[in-house]
C-alpha positions as CSV (number, residue, x, y, z in Angstrom):
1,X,0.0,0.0,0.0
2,X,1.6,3.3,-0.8
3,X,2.1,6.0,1.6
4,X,-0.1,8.7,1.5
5,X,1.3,12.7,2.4
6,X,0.0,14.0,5.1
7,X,1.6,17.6,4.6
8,X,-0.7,19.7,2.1
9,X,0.4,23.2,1.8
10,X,3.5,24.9,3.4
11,X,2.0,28.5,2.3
12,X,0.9,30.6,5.4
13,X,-2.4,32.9,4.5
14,X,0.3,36.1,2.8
15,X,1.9,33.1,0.7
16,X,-1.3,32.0,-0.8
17,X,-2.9,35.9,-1.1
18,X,0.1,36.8,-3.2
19,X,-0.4,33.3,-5.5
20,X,-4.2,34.3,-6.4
21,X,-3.3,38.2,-7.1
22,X,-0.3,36.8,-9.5
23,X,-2.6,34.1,-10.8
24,X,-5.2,36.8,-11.6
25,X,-2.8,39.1,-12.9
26,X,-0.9,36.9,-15.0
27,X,2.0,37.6,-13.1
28,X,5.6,35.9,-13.2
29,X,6.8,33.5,-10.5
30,X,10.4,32.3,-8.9
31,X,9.5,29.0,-7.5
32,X,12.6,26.8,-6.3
33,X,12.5,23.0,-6.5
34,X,15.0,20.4,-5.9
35,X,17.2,23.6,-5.6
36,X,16.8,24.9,-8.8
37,X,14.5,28.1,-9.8
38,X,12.0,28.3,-12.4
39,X,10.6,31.6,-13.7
40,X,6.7,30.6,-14.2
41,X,3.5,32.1,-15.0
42,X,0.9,30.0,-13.1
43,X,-2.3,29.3,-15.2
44,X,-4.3,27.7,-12.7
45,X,-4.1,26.1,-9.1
46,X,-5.8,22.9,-8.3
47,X,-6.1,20.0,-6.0
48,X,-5.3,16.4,-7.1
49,X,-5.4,13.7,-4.8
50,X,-5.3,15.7,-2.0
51,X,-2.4,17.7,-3.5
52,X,-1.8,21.6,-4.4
53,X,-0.7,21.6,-7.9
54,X,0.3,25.0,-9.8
55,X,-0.8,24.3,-13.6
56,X,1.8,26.9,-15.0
57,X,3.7,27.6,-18.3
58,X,7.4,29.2,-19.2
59,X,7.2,32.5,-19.8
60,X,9.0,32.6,-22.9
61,X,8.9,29.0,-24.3
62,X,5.5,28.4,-23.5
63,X,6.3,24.8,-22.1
64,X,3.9,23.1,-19.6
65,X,4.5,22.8,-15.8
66,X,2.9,21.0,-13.2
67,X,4.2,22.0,-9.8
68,X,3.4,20.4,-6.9
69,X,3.1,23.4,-3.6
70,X,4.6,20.6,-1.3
71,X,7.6,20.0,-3.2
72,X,8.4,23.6,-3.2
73,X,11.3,24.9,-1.5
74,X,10.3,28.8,-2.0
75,X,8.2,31.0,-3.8
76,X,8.2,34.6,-4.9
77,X,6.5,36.7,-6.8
78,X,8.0,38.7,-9.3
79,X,7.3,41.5,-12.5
């Protein structure tokens, strides 16, 4: 049986205010993961499986991203 996470966010309530005003603005985002950075424009948060996931592109290539809040090591907003 696999192990579930018991750990859902690790945003405090300023955190998550300044996700859905960059979300709605179509603002940029430094996000660090496995200790490297990723400029991202977040397109849409969701839950999956009981899990926070950012739905986000590159802001120059376009590329798809799915990042997961709980593997985040940081977050900023930024532009």
């Amino acid at each position: 049986m696999p192990t579930r996470r018991t750990k859902v966010t690790q945003l405090n309530a300023a955190q998550y205010d300044a996700l859905e005003r960059a979300i709605a603005d179509g603002r940029r985002l430094s996000v660090w993961r496995r200790g490297n950075e990723y400029i991202i424009i977040v397109d849409r948060l969701r839950v999956t499986g009981g899990r926070e996931a950012l739905e986000c592109h590159h802001p120059t290539t376009g590329d798809k991203l799915v990042m997961y809040i709980d593997e985040l090591e940081g977050i900023e907003v930024i532009g």
